[in-house]
N, C-alpha and C positions, 0 to 999 in steps of 0.2 A: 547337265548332269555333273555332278562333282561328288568325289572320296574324300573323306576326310586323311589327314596327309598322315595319318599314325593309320590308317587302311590300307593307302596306298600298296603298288607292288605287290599283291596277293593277287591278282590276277578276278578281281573284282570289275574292276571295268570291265572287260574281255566277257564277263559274264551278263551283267548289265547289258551290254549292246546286243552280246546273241539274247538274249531272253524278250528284250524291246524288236527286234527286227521278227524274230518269233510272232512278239505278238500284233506288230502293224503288219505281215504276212497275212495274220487272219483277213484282215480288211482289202486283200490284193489292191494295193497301192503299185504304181511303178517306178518310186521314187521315193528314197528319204533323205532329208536336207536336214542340215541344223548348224548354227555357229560352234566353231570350233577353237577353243585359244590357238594361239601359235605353238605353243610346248607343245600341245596334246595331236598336232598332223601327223607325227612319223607313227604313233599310235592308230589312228585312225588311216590311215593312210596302209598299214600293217591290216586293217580289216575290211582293205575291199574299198574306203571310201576314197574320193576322189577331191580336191582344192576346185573353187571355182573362184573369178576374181581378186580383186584386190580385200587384201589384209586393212580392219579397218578399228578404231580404237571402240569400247564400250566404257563408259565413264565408270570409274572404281574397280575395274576388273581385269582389263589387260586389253590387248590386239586379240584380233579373231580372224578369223577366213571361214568365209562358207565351205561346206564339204557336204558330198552327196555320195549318193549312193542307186545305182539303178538295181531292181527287186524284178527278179525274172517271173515267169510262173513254173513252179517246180511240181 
């Protein structure tokens, strides 16, 4: 997922993720994962998600780290 950088900072992200967690919720999953840049963890990291292993490069785009997230039943 990515904002274009004139979007940035309106609080777009933060939206995006709840409305996605929203809708993988439907599917009761007990887990959601995905690459994370390194910029974007203290963000995601602010929403519950958690770092797993080592930081690792993606060619053209930067470092990343997995981050996860466990999905209770609510």
């Amino acid at each position: 997922m990515a904002v274009l950088k004139q979007h940035q900072k309106l609080g777009l992200h933060e939206k995006l993720i709840l409305h996605a967690e929203k809708q993988c919720s439907k599917q009761k999953p007990n887990l959601i994962w995905f690459n994370a840049r390194m910029e974007a963890v203290g963000f995601y990291t602010k929403m519950g998600y958690q770092s797993k292993g080592l930081s690792f490069e993606i060619k053209g785009v930067g470092k990343h780290i997995i981050m996860f997230k466990t999905i209770s039943d609510e």
